[in-house]
C-alpha positions as CSV (number, residue, x, y, z in Angstrom):
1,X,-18.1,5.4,8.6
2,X,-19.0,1.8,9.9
3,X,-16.6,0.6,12.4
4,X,-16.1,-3.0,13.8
5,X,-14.1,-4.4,16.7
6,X,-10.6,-6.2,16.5
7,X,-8.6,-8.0,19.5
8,X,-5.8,-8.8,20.5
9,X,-3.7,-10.6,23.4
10,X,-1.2,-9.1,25.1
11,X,0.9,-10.3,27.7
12,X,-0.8,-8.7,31.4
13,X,2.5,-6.8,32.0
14,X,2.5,-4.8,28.6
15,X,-1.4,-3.9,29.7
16,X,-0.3,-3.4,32.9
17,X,2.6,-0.8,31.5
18,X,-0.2,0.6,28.8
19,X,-2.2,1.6,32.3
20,X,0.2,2.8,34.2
21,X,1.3,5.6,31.6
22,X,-2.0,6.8,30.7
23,X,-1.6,5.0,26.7
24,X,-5.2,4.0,24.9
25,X,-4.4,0.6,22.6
26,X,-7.2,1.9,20.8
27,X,-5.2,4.7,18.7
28,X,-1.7,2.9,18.7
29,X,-3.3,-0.4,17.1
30,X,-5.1,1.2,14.5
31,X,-2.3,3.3,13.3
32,X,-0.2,0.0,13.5
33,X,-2.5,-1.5,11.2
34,X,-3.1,1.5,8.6
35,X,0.6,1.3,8.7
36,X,0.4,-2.7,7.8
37,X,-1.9,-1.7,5.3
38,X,0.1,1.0,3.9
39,X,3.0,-1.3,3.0
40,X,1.0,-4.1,1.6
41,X,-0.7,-1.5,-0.9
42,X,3.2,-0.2,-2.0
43,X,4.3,-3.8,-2.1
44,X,1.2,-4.7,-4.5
45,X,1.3,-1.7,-6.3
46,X,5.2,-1.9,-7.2
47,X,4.5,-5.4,-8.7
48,X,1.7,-4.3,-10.8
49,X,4.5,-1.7,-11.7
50,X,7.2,-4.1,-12.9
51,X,5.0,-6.2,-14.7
52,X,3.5,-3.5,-16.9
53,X,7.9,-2.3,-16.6
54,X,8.7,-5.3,-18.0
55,X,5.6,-5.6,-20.7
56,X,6.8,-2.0,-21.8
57,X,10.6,-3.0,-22.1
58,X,9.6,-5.8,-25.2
59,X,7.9,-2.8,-26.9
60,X,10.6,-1.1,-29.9
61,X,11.5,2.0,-30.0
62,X,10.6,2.7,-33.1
63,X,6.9,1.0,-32.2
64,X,6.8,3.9,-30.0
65,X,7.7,6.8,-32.2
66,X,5.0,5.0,-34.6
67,X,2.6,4.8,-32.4
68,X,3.2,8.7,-31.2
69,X,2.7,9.8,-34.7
70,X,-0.3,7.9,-35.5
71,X,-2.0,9.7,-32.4
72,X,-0.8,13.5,-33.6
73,X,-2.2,12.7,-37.1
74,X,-5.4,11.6,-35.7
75,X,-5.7,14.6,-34.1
């Protein structure tokens, strides 16, 4: 796995509180930012969802039962 470096500033007293109780940033920002990641990939994922909702909503019921049968006979 290829890594690369991020950074961030932080105000000296938060650092200065991360040091004093022993916490690495390292762990706590990346799991932070998968996090981040996380919810952007739901958020982009349920809009692909209600667009192909919405596409399948104009489709007829009776377009589907059609198009169910055609498949079993082609079988």
């Amino acid at each position: 796995m290829e890594y690369v470096t991020v950074s961030a500033k932080i105000p000296k007293r938060l650092k200065d509180m991360l040091d004093k109780y022993g916490i690495r940033p390292g762990p706590v920002i990346r799991r932070a930012l998968e996090e981040e990641v996380k919810r952007a990939l739901i958020k982009e994922v349920e809009g692909e969802i209600s667009t192909v909702r919405d596409a399948l909503a104009k489709i007829s019921d009776e377009e589907i039962v059609r198009l169910i049968r055609e498949d079993r006979e082609a079988r």
